[in-house]
OpenMM code with the backbone's topology and positions (N, CA, C; nanometers):
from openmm import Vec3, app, unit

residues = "UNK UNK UNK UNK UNK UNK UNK UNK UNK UNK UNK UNK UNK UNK UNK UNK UNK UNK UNK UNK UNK UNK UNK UNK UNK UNK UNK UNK UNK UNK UNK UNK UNK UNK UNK UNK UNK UNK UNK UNK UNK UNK UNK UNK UNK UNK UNK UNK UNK UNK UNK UNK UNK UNK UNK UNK UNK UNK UNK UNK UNK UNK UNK UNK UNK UNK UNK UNK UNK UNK UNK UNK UNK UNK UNK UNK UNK UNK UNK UNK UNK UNK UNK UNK UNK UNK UNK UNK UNK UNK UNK UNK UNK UNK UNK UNK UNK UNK UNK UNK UNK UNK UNK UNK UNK UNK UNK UNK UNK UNK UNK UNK UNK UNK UNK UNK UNK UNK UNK UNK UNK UNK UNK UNK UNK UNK UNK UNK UNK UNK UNK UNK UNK UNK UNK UNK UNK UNK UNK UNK UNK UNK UNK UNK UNK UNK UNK UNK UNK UNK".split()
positions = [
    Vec3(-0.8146, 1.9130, -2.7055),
    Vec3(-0.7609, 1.7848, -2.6652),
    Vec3(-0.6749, 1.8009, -2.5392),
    Vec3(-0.6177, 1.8976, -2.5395),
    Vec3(-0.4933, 1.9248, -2.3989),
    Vec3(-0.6319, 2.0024, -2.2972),
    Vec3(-0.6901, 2.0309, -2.2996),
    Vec3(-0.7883, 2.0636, -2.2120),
    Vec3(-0.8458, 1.8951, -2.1550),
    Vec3(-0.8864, 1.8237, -2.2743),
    Vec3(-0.9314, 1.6982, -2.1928),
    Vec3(-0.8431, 1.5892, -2.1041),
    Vec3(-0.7099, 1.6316, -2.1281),
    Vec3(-0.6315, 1.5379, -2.0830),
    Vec3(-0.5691, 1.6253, -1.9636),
    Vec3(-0.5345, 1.7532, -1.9823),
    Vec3(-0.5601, 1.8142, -1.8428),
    Vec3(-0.6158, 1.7783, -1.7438),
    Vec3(-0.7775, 1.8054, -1.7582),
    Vec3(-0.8867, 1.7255, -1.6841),
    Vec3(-0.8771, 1.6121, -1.6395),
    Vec3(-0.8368, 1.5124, -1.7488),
    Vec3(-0.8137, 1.3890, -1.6997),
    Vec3(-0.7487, 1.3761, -1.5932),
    Vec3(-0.5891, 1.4393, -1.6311),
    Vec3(-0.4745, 1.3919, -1.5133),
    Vec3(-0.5038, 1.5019, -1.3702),
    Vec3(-0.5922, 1.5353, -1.4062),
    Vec3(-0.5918, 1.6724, -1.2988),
    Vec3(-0.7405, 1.5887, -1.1951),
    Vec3(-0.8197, 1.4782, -1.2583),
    Vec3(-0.9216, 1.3935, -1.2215),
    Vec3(-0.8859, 1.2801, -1.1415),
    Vec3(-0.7534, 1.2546, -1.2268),
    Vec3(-0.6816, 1.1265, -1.1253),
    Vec3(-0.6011, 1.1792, -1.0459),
    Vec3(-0.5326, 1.2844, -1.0155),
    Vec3(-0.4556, 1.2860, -0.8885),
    Vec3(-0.5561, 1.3429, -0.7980),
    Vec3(-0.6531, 1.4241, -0.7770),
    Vec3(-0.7484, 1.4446, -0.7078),
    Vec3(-0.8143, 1.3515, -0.6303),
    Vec3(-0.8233, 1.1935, -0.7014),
    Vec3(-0.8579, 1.0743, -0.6651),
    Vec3(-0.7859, 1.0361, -0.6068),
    Vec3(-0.6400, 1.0226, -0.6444),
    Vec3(-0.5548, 0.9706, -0.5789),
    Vec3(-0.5594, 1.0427, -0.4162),
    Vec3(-0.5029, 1.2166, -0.4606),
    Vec3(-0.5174, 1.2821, -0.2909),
    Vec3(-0.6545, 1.2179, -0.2109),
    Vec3(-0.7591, 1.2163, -0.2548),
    Vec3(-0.8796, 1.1623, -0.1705),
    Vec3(-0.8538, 0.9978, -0.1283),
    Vec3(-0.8076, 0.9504, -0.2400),
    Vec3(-0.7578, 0.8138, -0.1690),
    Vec3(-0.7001, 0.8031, -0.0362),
    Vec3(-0.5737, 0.8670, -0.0469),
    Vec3(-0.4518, 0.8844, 0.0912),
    Vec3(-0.4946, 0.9762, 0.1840),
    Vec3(-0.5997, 1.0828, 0.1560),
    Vec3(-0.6974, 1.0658, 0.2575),
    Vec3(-0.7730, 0.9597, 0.3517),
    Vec3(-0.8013, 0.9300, 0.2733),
    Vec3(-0.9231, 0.7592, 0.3368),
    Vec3(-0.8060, 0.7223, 0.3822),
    Vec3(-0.7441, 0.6900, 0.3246),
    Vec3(-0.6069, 0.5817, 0.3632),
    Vec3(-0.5557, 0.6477, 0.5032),
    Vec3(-0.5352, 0.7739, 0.5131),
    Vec3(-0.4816, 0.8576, 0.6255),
    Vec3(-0.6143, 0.8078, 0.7523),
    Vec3(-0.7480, 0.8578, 0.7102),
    Vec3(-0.8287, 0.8003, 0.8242),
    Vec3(-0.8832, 0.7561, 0.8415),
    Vec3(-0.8548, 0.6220, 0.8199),
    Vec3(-0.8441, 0.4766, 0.8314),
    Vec3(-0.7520, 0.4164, 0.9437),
    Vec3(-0.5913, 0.4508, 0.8929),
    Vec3(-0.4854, 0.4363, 0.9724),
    Vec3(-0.5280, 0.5274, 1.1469),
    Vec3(-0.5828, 0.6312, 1.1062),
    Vec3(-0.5505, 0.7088, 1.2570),
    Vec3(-0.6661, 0.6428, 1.3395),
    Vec3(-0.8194, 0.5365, 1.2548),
    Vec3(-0.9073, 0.5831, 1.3597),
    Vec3(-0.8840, 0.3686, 1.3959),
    Vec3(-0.7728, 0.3359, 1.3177),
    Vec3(-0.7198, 0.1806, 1.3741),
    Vec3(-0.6696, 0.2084, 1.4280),
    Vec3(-0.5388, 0.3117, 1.4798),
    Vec3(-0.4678, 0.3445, 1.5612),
    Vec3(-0.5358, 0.3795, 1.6731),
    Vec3(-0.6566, 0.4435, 1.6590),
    Vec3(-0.7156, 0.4665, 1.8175),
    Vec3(-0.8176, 0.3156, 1.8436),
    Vec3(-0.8548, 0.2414, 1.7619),
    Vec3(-0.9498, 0.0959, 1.8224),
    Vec3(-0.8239, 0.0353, 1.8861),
    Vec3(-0.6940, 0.0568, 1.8476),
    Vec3(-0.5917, 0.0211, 1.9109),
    Vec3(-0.5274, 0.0155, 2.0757),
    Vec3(-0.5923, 0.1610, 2.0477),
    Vec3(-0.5208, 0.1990, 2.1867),
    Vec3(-0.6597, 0.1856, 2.2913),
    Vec3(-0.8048, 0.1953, 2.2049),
    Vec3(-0.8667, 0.1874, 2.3173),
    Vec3(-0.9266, -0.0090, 2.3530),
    Vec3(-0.8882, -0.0498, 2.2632),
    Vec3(-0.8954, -0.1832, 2.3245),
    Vec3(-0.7719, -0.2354, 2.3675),
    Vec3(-0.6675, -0.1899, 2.3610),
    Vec3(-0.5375, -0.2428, 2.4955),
    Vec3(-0.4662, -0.3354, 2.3619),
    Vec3(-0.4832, -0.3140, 2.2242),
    Vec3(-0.3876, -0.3532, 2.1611),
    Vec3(-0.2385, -0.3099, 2.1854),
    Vec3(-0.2670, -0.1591, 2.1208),
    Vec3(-0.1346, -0.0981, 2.1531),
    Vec3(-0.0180, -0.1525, 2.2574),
    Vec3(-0.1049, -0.1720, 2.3989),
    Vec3(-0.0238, -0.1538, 2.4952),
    Vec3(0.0440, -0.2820, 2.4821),
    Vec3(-0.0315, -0.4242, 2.4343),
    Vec3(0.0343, -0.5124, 2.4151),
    Vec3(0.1477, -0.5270, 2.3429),
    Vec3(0.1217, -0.4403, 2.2061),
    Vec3(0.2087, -0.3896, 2.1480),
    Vec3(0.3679, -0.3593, 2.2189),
    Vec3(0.3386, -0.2553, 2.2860),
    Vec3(0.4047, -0.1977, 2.3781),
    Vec3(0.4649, -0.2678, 2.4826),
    Vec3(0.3983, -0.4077, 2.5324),
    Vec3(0.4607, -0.4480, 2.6112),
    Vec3(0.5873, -0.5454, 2.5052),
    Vec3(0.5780, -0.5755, 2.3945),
    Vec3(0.6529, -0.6835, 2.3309),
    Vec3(0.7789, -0.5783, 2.2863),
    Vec3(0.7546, -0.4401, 2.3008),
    Vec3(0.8786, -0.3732, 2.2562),
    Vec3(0.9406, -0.3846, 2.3705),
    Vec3(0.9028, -0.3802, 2.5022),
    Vec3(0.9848, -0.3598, 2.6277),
    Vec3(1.0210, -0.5054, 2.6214),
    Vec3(0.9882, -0.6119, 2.6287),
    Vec3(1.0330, -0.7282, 2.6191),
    Vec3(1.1618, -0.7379, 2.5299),
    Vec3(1.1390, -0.6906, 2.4071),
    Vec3(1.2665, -0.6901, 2.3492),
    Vec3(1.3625, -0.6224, 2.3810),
    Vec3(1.3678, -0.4847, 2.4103),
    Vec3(1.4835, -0.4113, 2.4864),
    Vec3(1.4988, -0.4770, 2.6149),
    Vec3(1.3784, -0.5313, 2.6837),
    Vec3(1.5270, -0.6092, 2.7897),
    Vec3(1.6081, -0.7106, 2.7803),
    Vec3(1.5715, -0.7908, 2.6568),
    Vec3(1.6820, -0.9054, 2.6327),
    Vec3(1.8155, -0.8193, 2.5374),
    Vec3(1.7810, -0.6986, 2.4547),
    Vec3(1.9118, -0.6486, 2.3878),
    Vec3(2.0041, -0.6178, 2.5229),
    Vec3(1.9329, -0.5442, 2.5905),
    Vec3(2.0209, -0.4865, 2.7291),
    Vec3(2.1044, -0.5816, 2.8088),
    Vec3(2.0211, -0.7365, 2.8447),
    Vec3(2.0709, -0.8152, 2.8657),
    Vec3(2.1756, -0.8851, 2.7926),
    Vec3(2.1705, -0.8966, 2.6501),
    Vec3(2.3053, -0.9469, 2.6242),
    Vec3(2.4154, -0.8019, 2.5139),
    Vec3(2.3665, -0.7096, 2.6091),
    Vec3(2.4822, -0.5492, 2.5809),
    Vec3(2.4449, -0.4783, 2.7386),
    Vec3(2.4786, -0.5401, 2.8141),
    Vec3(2.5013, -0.5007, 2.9486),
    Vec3(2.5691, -0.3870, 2.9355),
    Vec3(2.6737, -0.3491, 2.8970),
    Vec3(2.7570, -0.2248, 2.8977),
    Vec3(2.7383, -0.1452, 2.8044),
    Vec3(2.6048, -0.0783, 2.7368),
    Vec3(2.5732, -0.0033, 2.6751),
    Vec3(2.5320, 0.0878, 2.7822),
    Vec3(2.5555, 0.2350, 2.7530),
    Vec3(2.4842, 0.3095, 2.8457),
    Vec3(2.3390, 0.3283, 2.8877),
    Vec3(2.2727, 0.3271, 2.9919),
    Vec3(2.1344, 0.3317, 2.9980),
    Vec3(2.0516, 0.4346, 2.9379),
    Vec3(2.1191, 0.5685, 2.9518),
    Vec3(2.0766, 0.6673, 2.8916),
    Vec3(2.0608, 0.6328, 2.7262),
    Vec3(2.1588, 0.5725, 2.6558),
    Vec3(2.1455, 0.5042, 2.5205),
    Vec3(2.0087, 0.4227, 2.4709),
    Vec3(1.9768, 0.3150, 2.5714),
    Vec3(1.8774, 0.2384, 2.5926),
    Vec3(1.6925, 0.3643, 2.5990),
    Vec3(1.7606, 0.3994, 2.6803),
    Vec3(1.6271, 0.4690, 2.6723),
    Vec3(1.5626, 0.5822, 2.6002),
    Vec3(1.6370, 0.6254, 2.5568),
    Vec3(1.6395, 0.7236, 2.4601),
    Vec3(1.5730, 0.6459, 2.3078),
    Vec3(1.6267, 0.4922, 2.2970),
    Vec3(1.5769, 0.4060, 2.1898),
    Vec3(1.4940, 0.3852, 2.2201),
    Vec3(1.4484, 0.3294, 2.3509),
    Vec3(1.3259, 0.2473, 2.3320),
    Vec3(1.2142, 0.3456, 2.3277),
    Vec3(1.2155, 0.4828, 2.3856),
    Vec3(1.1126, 0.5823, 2.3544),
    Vec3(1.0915, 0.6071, 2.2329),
    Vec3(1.2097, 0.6032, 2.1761),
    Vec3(1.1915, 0.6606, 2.0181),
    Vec3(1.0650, 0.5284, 1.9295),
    Vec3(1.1292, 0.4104, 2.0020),
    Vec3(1.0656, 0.2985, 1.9003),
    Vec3(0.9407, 0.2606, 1.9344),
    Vec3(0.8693, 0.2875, 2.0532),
    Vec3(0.7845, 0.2675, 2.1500),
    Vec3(0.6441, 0.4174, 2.0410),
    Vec3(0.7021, 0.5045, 2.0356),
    Vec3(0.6067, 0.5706, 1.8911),
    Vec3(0.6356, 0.5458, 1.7510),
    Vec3(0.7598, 0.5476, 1.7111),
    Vec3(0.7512, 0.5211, 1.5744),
    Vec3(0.7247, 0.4000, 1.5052),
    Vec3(0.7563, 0.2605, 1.6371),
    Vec3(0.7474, 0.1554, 1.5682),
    Vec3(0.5939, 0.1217, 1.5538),
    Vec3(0.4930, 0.1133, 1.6886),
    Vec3(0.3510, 0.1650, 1.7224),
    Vec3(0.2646, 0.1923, 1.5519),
    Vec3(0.3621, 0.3431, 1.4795),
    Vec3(0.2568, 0.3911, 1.3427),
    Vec3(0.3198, 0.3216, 1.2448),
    Vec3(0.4198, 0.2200, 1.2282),
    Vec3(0.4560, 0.1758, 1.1299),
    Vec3(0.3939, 0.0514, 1.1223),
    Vec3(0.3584, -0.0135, 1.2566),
    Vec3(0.2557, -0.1668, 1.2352),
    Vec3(0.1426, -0.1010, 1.2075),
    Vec3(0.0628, 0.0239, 1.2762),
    Vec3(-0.0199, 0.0429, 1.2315),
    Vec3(-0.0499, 0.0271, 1.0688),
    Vec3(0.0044, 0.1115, 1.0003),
    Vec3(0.0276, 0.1527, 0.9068),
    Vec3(0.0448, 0.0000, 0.8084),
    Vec3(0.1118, -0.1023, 0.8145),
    Vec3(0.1238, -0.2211, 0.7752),
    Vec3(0.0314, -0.2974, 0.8041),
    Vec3(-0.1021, -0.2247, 0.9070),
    Vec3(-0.1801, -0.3517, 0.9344),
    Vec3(-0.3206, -0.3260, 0.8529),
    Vec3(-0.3041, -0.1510, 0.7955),
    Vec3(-0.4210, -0.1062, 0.7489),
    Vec3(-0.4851, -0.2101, 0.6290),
    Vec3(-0.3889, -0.2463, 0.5548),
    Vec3(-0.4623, -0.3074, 0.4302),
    Vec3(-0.5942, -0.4304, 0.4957),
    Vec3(-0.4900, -0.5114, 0.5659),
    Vec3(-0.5644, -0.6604, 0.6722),
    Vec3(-0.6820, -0.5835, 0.6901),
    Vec3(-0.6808, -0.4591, 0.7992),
    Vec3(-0.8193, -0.4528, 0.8250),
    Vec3(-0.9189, -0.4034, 0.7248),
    Vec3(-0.8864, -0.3361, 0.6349),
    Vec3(-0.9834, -0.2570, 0.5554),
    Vec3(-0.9987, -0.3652, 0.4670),
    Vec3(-0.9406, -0.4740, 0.4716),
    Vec3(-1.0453, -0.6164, 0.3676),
    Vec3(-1.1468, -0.6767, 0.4723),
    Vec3(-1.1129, -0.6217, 0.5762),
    Vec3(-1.2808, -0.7233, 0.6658),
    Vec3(-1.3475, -0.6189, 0.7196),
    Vec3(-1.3085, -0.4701, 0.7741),
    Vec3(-1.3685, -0.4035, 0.8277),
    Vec3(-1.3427, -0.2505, 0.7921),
    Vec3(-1.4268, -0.1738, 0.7658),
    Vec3(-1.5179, -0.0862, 0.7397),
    Vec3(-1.4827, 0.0830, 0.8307),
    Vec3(-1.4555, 0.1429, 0.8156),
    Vec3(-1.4034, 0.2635, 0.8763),
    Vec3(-1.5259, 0.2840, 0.9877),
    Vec3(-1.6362, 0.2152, 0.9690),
    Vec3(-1.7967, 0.2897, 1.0298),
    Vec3(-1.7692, 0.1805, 1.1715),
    Vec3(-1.6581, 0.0354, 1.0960),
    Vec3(-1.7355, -0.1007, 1.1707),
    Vec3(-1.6019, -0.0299, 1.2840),
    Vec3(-1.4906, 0.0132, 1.2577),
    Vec3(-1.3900, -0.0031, 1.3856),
    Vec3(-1.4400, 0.1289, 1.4346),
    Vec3(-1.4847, 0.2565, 1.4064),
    Vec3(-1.6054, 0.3551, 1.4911),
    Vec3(-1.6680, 0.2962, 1.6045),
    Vec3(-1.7732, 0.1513, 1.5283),
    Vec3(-1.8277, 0.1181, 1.6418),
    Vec3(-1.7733, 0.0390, 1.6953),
    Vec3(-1.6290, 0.0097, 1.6984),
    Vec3(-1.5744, -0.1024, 1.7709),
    Vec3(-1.4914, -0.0003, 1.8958),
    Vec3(-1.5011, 0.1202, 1.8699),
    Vec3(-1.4217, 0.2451, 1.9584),
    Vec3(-1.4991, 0.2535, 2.0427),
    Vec3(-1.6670, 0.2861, 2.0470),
    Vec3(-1.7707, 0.3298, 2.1101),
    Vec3(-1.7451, 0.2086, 2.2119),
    Vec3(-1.7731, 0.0755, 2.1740),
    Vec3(-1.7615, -0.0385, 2.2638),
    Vec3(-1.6945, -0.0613, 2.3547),
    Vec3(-1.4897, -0.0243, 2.3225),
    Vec3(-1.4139, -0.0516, 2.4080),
    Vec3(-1.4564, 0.0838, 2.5158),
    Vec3(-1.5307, 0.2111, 2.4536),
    Vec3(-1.5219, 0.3129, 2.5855),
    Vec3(-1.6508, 0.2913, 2.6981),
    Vec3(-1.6971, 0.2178, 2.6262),
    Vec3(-1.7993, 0.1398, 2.7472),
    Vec3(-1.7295, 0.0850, 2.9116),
    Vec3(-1.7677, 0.0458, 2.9772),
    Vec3(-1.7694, -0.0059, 3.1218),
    Vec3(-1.7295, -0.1845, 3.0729),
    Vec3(-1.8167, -0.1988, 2.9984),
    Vec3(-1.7778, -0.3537, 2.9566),
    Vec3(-1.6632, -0.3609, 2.8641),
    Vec3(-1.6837, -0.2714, 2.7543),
    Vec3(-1.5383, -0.2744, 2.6805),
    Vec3(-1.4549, -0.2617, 2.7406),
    Vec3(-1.4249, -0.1848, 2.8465),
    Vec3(-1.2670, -0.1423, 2.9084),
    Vec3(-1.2822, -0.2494, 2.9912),
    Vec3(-1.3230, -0.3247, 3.0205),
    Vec3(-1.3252, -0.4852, 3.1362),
    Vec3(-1.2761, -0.5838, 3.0501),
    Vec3(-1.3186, -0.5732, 2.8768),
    Vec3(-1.2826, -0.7292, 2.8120),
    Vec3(-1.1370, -0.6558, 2.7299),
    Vec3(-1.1291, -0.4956, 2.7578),
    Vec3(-0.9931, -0.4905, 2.6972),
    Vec3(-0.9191, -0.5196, 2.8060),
    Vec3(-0.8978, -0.4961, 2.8934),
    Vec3(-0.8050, -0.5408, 3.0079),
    Vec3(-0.8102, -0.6546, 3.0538),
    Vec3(-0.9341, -0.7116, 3.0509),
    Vec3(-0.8800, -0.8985, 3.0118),
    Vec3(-0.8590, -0.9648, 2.9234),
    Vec3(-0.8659, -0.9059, 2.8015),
    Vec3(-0.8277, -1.0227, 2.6891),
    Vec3(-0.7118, -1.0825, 2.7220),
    Vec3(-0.5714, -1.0084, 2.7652),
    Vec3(-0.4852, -1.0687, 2.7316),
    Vec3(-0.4624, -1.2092, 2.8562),
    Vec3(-0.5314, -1.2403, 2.9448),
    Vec3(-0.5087, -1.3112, 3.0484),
    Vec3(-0.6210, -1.3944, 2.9947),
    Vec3(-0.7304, -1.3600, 2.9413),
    Vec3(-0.8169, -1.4736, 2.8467),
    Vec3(-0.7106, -1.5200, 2.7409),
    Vec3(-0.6302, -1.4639, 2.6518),
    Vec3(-0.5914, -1.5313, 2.5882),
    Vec3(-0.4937, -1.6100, 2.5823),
    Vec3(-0.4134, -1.5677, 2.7289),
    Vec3(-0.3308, -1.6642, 2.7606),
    Vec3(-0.3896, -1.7794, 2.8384),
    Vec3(-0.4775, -1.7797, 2.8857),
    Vec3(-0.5120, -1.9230, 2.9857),
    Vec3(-0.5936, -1.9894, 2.8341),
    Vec3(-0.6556, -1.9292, 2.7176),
    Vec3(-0.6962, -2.0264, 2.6173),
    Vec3(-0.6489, -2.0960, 2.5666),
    Vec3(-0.4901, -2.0077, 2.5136),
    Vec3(-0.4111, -2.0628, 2.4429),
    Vec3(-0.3538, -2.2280, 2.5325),
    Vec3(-0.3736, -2.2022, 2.6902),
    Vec3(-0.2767, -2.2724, 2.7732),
    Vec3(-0.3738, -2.4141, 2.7531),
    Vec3(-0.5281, -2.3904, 2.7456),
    Vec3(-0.6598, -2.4882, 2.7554),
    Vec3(-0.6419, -2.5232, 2.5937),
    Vec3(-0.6136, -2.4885, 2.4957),
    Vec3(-0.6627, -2.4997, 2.4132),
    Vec3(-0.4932, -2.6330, 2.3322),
    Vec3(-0.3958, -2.5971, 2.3647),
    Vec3(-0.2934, -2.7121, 2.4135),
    Vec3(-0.3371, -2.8078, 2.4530),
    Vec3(-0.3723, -2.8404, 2.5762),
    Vec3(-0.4362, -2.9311, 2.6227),
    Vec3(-0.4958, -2.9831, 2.5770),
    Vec3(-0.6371, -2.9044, 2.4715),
    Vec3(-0.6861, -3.0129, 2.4172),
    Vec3(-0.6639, -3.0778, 2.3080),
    Vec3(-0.5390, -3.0213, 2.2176),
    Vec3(-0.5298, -3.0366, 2.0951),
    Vec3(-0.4196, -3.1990, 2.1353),
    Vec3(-0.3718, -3.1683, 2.2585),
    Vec3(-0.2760, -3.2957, 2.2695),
    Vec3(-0.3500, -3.3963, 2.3469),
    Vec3(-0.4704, -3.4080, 2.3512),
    Vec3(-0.6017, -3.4972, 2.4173),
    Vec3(-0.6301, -3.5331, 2.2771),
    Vec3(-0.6497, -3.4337, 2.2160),
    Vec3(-0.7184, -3.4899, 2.0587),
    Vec3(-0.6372, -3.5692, 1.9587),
    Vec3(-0.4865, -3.5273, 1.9737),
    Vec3(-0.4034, -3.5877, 1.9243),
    Vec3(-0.3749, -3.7593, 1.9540),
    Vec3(-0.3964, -3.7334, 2.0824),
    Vec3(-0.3995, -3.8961, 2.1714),
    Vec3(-0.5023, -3.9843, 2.1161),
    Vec3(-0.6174, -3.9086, 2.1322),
    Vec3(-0.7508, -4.0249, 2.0699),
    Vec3(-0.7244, -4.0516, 1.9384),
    Vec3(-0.7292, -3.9432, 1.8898),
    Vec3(-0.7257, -3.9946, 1.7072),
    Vec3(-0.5539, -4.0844, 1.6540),
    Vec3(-0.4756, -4.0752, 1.7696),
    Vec3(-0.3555, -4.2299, 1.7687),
    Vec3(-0.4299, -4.3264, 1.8240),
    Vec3(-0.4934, -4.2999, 1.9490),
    Vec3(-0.5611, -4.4406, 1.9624),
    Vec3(-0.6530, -4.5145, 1.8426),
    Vec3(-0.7811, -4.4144, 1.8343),
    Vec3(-0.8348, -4.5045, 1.7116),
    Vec3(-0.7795, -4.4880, 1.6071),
    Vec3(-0.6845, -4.4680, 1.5550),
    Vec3(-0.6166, -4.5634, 1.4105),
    Vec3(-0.5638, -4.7038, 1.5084),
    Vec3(-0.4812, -4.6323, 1.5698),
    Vec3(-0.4493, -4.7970, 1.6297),
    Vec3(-0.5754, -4.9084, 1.6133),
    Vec3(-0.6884, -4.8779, 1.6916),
    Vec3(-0.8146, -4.9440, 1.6896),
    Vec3(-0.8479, -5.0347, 1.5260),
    Vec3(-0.7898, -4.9060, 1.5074),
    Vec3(-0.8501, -4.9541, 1.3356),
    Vec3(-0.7453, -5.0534, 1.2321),
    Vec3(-0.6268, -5.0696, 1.3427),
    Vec3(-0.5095, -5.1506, 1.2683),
    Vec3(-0.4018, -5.0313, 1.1932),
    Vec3(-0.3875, -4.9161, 1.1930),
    Vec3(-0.3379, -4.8223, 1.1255),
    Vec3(-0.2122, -4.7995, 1.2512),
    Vec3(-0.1001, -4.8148, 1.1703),
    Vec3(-0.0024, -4.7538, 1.3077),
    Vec3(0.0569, -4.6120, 1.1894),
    Vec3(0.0799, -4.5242, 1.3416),
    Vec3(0.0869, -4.3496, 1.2332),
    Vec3(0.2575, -4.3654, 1.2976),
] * unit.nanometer
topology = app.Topology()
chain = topology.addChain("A")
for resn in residues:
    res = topology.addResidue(resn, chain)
    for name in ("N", "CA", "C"):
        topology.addAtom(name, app.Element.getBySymbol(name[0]), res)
């Protein structure tokens, strides 16, 4: 009986280590669809954004202080979203599917739509305003039409 339950518990942590395996490369090979489609850097740019408004309102902190943080947070903070974002992706995508989503960004075309997404997604977001407050307008007009005041 202590032989089978040996086995047992000696069956499930084995599973478990192979789990946090997967789990381990999973995280490292999102961390690289990351960096090679220009997530990261976006990433990266919202940490520098934030250290310049702390700096701005702690002007008299030393610079050497400042930078010494933001390097530190600029990697550690980077594997900790990673790391928080693994579950999200591994419910829609597939260790094989962000592989081939790596191959893509190292393409000629991938490295063109990673370095424009973010200027696509800001002029969409800017078009896509626009139309939602066009759409907003018509659908007040016709209730009006229809006798409905909103």
């Amino acid at each position: 009986m202590q032989k089978i339950i040996l086995i047992f518990a000696f069956s499930v942590w084995l599973h478990g280590f192979s789990f946090g395996q997967k789990g381990d490369d999973y995280a490292k090979t999102l961390k690289e669809m990351f960096e090679v489609s220009g997530t990261e850097e976006s990433y990266q740019a919202v940490i520098k954004q934030m250290f310049g408004m702390f700096k701005q309102q702690s002007a008299d902190v030393d610079p050497g202080i400042w930078k010494s943080l933001e390097q530190e947070f600029s990697s550690t903070s980077i594997d900790e979203l990673v790391k928080m974002q693994v579950p999200v992706y591994q419910k829609y995508l597939s260790i094989g599917d962000l592989e081939e989503m790596i191959k893509f960004y190292k393409t000629p075309v991938g490295q063109k739509f990673a370095k424009s997404t973010p200027m696509i997604m800001q002029e969409s977001m800017e078009i896509g305003q626009q139309w939602g407050m066009k759409l907003g307008e018509e659908i007040s007009r016709k209730m009006k039409e229809k006798g409905i005041l909103l």
